[in-house]
C-alpha positions as a Markdown table, in Angstrom:
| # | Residue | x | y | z |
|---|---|---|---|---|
| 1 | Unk | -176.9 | 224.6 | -152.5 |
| 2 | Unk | -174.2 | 225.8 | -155.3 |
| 3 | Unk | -171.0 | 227.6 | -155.0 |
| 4 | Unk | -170.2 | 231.4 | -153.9 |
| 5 | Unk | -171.0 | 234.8 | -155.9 |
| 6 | Unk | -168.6 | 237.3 | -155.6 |
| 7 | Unk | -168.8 | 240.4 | -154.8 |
| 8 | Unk | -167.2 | 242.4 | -157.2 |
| 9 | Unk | -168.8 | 246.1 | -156.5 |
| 10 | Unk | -170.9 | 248.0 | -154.2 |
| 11 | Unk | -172.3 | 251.6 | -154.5 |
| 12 | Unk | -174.4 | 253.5 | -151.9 |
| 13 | Unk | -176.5 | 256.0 | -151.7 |
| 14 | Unk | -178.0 | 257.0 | -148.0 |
| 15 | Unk | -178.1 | 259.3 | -144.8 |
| 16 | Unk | -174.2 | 258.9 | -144.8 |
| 17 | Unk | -174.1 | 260.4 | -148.0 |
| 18 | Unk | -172.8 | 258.8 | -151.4 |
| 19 | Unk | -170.4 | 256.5 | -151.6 |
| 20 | Unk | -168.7 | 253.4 | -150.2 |
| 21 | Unk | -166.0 | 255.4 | -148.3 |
| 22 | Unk | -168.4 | 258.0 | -146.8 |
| 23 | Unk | -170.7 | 255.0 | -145.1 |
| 24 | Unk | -167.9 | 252.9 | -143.8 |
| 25 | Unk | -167.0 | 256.2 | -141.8 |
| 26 | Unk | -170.2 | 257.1 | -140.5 |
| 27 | Unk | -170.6 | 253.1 | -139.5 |
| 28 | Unk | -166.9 | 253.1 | -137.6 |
| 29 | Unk | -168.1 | 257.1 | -136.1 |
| 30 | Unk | -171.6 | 255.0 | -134.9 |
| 31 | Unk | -173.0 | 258.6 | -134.5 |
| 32 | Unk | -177.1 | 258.5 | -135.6 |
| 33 | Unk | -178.2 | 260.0 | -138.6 |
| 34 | Unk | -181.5 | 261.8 | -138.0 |
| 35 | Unk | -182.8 | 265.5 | -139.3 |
| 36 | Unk | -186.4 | 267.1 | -139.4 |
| 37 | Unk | -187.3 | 267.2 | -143.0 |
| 38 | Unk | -190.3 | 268.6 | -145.2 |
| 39 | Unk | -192.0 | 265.7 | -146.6 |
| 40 | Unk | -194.0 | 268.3 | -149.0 |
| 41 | Unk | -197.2 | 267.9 | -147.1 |
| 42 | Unk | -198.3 | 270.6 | -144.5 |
| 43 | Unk | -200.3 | 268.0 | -142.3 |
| 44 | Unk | -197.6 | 265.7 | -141.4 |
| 45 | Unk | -193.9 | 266.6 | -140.4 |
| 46 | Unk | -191.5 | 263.8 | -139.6 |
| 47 | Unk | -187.6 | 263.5 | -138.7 |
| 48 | Unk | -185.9 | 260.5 | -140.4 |
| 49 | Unk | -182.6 | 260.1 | -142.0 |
| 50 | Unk | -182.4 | 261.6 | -145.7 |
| 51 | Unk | -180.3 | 261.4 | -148.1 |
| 52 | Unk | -178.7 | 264.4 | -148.2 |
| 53 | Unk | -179.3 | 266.5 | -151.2 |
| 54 | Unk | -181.3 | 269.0 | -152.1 |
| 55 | Unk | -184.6 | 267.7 | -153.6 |
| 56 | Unk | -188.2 | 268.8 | -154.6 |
| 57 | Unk | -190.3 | 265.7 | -154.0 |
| 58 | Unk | -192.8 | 266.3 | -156.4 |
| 59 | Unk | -190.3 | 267.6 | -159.3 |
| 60 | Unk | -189.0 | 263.6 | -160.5 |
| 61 | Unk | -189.2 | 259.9 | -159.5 |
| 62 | Unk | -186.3 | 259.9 | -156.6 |
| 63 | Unk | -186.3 | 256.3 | -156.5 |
| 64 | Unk | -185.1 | 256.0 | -160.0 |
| 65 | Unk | -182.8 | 258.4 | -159.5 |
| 66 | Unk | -181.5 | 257.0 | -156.8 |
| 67 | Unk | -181.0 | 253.5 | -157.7 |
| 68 | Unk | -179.7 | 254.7 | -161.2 |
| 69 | Unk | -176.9 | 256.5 | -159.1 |
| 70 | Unk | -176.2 | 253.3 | -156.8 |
| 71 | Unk | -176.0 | 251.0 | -159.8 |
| 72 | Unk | -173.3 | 253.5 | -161.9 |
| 73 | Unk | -170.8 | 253.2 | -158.9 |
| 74 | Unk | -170.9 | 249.9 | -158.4 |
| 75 | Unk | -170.6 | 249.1 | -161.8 |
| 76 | Unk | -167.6 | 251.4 | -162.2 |
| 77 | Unk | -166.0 | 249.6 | -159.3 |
| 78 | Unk | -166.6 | 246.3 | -160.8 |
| 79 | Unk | -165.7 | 247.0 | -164.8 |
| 80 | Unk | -162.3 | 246.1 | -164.8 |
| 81 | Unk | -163.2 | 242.9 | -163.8 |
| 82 | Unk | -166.0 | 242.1 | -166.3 |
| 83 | Unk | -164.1 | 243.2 | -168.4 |
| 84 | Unk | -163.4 | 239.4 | -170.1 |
| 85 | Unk | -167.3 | 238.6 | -169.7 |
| 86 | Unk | -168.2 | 239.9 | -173.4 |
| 87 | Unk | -171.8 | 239.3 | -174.2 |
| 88 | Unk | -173.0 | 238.2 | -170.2 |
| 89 | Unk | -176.3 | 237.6 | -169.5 |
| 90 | Unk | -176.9 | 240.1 | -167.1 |
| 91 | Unk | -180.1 | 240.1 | -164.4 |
| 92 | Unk | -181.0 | 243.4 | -162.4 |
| 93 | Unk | -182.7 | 242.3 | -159.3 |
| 94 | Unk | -184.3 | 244.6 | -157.0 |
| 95 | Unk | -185.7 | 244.5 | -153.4 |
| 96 | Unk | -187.7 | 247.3 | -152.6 |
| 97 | Unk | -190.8 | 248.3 | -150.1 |
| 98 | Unk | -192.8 | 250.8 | -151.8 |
| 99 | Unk | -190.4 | 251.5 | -154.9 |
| 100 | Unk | -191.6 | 254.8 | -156.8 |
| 101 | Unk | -194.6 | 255.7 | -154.6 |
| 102 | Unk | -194.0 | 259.1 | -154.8 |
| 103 | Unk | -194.7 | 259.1 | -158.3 |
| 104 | Unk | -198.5 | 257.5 | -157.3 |
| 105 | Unk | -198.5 | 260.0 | -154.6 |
| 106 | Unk | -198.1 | 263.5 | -156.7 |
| 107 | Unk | -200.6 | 261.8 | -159.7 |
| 108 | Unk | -202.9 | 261.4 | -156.6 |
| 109 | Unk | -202.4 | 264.7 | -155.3 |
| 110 | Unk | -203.0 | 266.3 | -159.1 |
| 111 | Unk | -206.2 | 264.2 | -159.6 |
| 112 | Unk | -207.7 | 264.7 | -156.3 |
| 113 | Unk | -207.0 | 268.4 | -156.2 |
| 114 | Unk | -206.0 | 269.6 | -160.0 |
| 115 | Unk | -206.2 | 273.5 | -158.8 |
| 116 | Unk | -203.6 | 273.1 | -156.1 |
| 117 | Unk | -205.4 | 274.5 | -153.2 |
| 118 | Unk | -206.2 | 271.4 | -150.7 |
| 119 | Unk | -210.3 | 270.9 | -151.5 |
| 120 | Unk | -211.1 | 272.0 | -154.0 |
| 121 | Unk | -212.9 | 270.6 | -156.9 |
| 122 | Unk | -214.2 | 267.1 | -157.1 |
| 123 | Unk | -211.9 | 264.0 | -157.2 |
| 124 | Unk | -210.8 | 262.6 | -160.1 |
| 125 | Unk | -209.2 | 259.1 | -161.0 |
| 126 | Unk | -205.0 | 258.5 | -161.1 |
| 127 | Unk | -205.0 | 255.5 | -161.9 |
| 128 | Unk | -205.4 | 255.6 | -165.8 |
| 129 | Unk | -202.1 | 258.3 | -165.6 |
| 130 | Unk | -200.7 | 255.7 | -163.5 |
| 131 | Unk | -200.5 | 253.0 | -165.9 |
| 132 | Unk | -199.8 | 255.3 | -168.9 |
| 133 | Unk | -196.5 | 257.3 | -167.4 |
| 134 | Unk | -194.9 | 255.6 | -165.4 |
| 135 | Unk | -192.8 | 251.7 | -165.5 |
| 136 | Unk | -190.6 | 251.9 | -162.3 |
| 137 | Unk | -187.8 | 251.8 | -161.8 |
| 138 | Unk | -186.4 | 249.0 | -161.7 |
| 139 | Unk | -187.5 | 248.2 | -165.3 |
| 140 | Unk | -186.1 | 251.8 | -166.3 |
| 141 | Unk | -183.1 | 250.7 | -165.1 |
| 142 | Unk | -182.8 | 247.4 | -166.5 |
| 143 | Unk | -183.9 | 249.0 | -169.7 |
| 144 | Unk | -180.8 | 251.1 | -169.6 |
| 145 | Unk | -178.4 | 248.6 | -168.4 |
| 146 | Unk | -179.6 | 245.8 | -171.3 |
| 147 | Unk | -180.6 | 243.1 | -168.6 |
| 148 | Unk | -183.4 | 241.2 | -167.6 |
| 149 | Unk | -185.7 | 242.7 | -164.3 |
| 150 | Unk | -186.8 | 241.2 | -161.6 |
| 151 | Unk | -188.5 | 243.5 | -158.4 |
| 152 | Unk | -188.6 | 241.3 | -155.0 |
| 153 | Unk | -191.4 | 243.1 | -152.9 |
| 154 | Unk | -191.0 | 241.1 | -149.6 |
| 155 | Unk | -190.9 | 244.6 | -147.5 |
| 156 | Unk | -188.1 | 244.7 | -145.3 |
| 157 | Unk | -186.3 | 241.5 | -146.1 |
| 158 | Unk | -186.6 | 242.3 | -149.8 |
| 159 | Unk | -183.2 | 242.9 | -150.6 |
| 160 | Unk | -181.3 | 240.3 | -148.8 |
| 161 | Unk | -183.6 | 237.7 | -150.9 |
| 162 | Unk | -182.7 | 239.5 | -154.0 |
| 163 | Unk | -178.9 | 238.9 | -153.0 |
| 164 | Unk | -179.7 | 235.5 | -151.9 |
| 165 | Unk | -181.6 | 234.9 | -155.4 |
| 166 | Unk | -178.7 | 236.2 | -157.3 |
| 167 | Unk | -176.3 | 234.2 | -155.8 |
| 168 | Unk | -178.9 | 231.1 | -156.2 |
| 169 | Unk | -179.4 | 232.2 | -160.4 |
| 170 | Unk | -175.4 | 232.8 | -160.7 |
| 171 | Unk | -175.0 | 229.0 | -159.6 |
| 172 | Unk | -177.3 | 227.5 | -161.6 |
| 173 | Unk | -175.7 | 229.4 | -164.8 |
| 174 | Unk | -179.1 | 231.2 | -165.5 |
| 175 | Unk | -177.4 | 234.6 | -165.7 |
| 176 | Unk | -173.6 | 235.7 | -165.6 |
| 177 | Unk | -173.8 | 238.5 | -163.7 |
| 178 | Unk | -175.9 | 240.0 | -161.6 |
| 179 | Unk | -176.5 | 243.5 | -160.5 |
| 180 | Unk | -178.3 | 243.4 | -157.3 |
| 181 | Unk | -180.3 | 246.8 | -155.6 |
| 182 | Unk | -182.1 | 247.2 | -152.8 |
| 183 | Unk | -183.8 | 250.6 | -152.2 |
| 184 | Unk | -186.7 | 252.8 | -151.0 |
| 185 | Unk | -187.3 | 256.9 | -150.5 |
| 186 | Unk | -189.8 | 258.3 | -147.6 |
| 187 | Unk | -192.5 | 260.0 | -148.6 |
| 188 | Unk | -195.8 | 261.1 | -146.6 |
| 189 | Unk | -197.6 | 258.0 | -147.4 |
| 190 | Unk | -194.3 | 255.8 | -146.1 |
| 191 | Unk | -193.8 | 257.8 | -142.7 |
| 192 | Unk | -197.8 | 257.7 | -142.5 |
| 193 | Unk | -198.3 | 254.3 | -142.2 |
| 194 | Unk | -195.1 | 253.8 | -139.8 |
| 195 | Unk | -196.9 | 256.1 | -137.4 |
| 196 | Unk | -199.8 | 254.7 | -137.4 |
| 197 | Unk | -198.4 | 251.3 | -136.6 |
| 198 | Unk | -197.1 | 253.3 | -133.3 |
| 199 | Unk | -193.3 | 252.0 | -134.7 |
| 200 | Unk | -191.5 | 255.1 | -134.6 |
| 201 | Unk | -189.4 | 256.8 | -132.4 |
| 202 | Unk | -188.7 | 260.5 | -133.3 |
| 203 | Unk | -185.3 | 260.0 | -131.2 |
| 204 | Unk | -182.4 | 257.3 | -132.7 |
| 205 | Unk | -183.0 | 254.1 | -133.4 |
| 206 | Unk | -181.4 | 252.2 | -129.7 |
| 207 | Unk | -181.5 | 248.7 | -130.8 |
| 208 | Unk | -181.5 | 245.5 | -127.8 |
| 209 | Unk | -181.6 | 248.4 | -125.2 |
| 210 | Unk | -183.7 | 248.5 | -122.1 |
| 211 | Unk | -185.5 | 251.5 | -123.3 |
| 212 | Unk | -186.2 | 251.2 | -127.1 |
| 213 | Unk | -189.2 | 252.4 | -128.4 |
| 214 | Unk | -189.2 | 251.5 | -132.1 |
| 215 | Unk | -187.5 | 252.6 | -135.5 |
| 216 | Unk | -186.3 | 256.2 | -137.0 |
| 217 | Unk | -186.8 | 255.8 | -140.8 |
| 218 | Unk | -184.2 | 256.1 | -143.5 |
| 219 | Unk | -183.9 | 256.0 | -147.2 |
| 220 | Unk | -181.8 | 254.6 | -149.3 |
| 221 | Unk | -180.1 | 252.8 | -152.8 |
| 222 | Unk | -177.8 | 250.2 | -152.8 |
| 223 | Unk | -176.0 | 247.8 | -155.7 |
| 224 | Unk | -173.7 | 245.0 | -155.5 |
| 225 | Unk | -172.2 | 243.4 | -158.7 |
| 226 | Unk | -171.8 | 239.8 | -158.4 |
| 227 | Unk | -170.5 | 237.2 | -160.5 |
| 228 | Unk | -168.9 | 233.3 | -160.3 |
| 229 | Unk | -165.8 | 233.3 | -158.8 |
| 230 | Unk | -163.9 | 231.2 | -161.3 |
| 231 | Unk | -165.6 | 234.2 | -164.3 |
| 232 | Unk | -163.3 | 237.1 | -163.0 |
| 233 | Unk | -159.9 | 237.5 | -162.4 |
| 234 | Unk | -159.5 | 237.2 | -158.3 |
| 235 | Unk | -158.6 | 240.5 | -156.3 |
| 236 | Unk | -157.4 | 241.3 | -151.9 |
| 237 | Unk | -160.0 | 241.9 | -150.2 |
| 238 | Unk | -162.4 | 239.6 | -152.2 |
| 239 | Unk | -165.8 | 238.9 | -149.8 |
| 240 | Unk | -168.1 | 235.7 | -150.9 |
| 241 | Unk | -172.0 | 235.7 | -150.8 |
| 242 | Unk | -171.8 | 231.7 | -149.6 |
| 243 | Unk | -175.1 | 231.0 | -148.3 |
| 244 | Unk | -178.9 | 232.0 | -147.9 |
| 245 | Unk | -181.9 | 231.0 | -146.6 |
| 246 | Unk | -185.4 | 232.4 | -146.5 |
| 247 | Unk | -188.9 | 231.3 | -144.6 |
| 248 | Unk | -192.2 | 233.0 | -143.7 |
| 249 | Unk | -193.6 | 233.3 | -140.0 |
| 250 | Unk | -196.9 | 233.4 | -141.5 |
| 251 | Unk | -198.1 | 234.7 | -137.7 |
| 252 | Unk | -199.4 | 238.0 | -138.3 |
| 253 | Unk | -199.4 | 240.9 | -140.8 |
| 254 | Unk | -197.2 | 243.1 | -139.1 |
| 255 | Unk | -195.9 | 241.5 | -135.8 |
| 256 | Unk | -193.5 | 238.5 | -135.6 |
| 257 | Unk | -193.5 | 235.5 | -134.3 |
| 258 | Unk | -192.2 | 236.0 | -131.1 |
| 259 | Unk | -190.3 | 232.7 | -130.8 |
| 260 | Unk | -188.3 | 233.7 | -133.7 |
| 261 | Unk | -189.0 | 230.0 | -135.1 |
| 262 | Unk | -189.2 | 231.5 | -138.5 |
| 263 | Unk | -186.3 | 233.6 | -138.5 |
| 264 | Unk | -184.5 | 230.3 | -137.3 |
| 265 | Unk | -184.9 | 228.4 | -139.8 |
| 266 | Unk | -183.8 | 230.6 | -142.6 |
| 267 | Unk | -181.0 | 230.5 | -140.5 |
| 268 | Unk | -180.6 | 227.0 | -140.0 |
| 269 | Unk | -180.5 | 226.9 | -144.1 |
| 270 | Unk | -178.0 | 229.9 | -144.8 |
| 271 | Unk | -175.7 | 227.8 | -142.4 |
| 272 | Unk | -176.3 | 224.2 | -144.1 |
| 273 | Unk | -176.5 | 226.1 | -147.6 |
| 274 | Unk | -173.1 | 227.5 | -146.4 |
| 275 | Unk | -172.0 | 223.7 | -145.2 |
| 276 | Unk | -171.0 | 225.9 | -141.7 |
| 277 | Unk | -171.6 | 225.6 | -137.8 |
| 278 | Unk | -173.8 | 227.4 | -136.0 |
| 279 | Unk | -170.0 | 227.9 | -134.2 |
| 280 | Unk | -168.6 | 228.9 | -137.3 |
| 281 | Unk | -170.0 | 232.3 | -137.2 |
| 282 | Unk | -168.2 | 235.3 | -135.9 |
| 283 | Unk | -170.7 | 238.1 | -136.7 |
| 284 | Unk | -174.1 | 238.3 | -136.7 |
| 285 | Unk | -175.7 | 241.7 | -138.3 |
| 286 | Unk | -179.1 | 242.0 | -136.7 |
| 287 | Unk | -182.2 | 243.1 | -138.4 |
| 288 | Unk | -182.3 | 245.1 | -135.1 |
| 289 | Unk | -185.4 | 247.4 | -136.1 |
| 290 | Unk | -185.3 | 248.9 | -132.3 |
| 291 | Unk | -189.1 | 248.0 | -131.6 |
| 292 | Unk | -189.4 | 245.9 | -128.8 |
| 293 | Unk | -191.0 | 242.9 | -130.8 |
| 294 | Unk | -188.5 | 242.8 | -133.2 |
| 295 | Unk | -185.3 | 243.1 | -131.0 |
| 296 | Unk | -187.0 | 240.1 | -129.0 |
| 297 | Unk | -187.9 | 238.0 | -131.7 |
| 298 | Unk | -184.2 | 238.3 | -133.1 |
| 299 | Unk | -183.0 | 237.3 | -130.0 |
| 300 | Unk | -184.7 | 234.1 | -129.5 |
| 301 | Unk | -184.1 | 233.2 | -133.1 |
| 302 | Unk | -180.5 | 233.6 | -132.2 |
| 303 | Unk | -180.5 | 232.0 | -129.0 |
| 304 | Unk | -182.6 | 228.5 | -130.6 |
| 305 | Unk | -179.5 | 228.5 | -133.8 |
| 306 | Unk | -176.5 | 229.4 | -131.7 |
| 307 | Unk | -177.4 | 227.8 | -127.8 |
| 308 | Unk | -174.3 | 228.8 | -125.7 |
| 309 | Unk | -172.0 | 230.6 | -128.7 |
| 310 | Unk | -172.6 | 234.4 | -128.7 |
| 311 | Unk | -171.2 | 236.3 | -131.9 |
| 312 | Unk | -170.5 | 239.5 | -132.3 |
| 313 | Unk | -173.5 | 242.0 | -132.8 |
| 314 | Unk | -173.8 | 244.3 | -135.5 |
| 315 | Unk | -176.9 | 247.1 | -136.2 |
| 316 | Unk | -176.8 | 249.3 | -138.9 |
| 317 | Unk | -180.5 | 251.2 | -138.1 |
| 318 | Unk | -178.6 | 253.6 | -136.0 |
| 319 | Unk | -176.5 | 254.9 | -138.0 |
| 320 | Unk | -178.9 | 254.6 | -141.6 |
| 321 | Unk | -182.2 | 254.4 | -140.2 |
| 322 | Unk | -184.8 | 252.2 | -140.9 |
| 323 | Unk | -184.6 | 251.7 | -144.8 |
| 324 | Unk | -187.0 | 249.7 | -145.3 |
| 325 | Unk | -186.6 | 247.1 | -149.0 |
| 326 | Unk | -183.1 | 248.3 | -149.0 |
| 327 | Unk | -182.3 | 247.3 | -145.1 |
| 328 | Unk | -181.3 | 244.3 | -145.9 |
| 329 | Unk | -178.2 | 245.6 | -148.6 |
| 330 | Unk | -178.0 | 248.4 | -146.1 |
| 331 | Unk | -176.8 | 245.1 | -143.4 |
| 332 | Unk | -174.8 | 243.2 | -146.0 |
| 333 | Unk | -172.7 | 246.1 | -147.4 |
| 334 | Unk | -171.4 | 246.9 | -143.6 |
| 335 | Unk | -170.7 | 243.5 | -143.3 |
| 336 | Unk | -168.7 | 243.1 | -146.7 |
| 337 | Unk | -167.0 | 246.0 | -145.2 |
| 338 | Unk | -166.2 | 244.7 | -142.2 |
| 339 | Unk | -164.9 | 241.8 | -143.8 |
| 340 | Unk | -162.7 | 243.9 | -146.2 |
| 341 | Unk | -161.2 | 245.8 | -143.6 |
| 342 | Unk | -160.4 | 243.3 | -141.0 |
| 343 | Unk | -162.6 | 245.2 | -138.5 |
| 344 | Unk | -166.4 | 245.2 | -136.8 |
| 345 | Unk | -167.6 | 248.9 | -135.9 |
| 346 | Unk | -169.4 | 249.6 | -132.9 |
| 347 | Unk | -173.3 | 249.8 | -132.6 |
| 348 | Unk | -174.3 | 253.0 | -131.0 |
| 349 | Unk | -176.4 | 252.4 | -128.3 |
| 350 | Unk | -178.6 | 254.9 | -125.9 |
| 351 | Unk | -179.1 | 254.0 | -122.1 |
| 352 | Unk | -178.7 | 250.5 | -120.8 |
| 353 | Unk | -179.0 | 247.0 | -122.4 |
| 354 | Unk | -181.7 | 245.4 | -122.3 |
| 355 | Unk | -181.0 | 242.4 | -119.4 |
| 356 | Unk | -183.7 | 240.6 | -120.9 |
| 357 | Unk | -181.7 | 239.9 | -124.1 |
| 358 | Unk | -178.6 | 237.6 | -124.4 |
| 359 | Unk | -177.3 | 238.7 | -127.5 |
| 360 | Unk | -175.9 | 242.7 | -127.5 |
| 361 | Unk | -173.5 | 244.4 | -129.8 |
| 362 | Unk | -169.8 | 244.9 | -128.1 |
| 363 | Unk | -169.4 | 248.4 | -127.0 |
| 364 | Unk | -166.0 | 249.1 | -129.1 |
| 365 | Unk | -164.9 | 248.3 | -132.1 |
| 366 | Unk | -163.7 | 244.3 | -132.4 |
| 367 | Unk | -161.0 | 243.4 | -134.6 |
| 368 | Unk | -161.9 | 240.0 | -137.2 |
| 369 | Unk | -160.6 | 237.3 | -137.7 |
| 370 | Unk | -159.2 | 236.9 | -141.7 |
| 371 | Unk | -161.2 | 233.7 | -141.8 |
| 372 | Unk | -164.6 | 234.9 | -140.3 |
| 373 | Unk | -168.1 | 233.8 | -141.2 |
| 374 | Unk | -170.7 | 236.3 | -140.7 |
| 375 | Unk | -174.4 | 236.1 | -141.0 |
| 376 | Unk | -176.9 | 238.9 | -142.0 |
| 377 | Unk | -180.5 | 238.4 | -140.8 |
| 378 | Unk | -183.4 | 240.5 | -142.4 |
| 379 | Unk | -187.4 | 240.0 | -141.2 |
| 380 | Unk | -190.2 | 241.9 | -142.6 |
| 381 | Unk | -193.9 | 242.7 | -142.1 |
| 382 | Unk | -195.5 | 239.2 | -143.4 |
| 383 | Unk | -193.5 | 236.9 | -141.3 |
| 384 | Unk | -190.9 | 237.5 | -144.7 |
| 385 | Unk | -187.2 | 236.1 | -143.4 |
| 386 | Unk | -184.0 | 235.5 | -145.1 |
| 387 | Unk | -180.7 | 234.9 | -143.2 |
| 388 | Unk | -177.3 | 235.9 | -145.9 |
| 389 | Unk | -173.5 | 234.7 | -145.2 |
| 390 | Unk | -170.9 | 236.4 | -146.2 |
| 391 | Unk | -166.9 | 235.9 | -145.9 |
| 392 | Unk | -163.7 | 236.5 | -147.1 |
| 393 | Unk | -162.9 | 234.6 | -150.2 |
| 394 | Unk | -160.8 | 232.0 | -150.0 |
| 395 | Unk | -157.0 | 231.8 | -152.1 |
């Protein structure tokens, strides 16, 4: 329990491009963000939703970069009003999958082949250049920014329990101000592993419909500044961090429980950390991966919390892709949106609904109430839950 964290600012980097304004549009245009891209590996090609810049993989740690870029914007958003918090203890905390992999994966690719042409010569170790080049980035960051670091490697609920942490540290005075990131970067390795799960779909992600076939990767970096409410001076359009809760399935290494029982229970605390209803919530924003385990286990998660009430459905993977340790500030920052403009976008959708679910997003944009409670739910491979809500600040 403990009171709210504010949200004071929010950068983004991702398929949408840079910046807050640029993915609230492509959220309210629900059109899906997908591209064939070179992954800088001639043995695997991939399409997945990519930040949009021009890039050499191998040439710098993109995940540094990235999150560097996603924590200056929100930071400039929220200065004014840190502006009286002289000499704050500030915490970086970061939820990532696979962080700076890329970095491992070009030190790998120079020991194991140090001529450049694929064979030759005899393997060497990376490891030792590993540990003597490179510190991540979150602690490159935090470095930079004068703040204690903290990385949260729950894979794809790992930045929902970094905001859910921050808001946890804020009330118990432990910090002043938190900057919170979630992020992650494709690489060979990433999209590798995906595939050989047999999770990806090379069309759109087509969450809770009949025909879903399983996730369309993404990359991304996110930041939030947060701080107490009663610290900074109050603004319109203010949006609360007022409850989380967290659990682990502990059912298998990759697949989820398919009762949802986990996932309901870090519910069942967001709501009672929140002192809310299950009826109290307008919105939920789905993890909504588009694999049919997932979308099912979501559903009957919902359907054990909230009985006979149905919300309004959210999914960001359509738009975004699947980002992986940032998915879950990927989920929060369309519903702070949301919440700041009054108004839920539609999920795109491909084909039919799925009859076998109860709970589907509306198929046009829904207008929100000023008061309205919405919930965030993130899962990830694990059993790994956590279950945010968000709302409007109060006058």
């Amino acid at each position: 329990m403990g009171g709210p964290a504010r949200i004071l600012g929010c950068g983004v980097l991702c398929g949408a491009g840079r910046g807050v304004a640029s993915f609230w549009r492509a959220l309210r245009a629900a059109e899906p963000g997908q591209a064939p891209h070179d992954l800088g590996d001639p043995l695997l090609s991939a399409s997945y939703v990519a930040i949009p810049e021009a890039r050499d993989p191998g040439a710098d740690d993109l995940a540094t970069r990235w999150l560097r870029s996603a924590c200056r914007d929100a930071l400039d958003e929220a200065a004014p009003r840190l502006a009286s918090l002289e000499g704050a203890r500030i915490a970086l905390l970061a939820g990532t999958s696979l962080g700076g992999i890329s970095v491992l994966e070009r030190l790998q690719r120079q020991a194991w082949d140090p001529s450049g042409s694929r064979g030759a010569g005899l393997p060497t170790p990376a490891l030792p250049l590993w540990r003597g080049l490179y510190d991540g980035p979150t602690t490159t960051l935090a470095r930079e920014l004068g703040a204690s670091a903290l990385t949260l490697n729950t894979a794809c609920s790992s930045a929902a329990h970094a905001l859910g942490l921050a808001r946890r540290w804020l009330a118990q005075r432990r910090i002043d101000v938190a900057v919170v990131a979630g992020f992650d970067a494709v690489s060979p390795f990433v999209h590798a592993g995906f595939s050989a799960l047999g999770a990806v779909d090379p069309a759109p992600t087509a969450p809770f419909c009949r025909d879903r076939r399983g996730l369309n990767l993404g990359e991304a970096a996110l930041a939030f500044v947060l701080a107490r409410p009663h610290d900074v001076p109050a603004a319109a359009g203010d949006v609360d961090l007022v409850g989380y809760g967290s659990s682990c399935d502990a059912h298998h290494l990759t697949r989820p429980d398919p009762g949802g029982a986990g996932l309901a229970r870090a519910i069942a605390q967001a709501l009672a950390d929140a002192d809310l209803e299950p009826a109290d919530i307008e919105v939920l924003s789905a993890h909504a991966t588009g694999t049919p385990f997932n979308d099912a286990m979501e559903d009957a998660a919902f359907a054990t919390v909230f009985g006979a009430h149905r919300p309004f459905v959210h999914c960001a993977k359509p738009v975004t892709g699947h980002t992986l340790g940032a998915a879950g500030a990927v989920d929060a920052l369309a519903m702070v949106l949301a919440l700041r403009e009054g108004l839920l976008p539609r999920t795109y959708r491909r084909g039919e609904p799925d009859p076998a679910l109860l709970f589907q997003p509306p198929a046009a944009e829904v207008k929100l109430a000023p008061s309205a409670h919405v919930l965030s739910t993130s899962s990830g491979f694990g059993g790994s839950n956590a279950a945010l809500v968000l709302a409007r600040a109060q006058a």
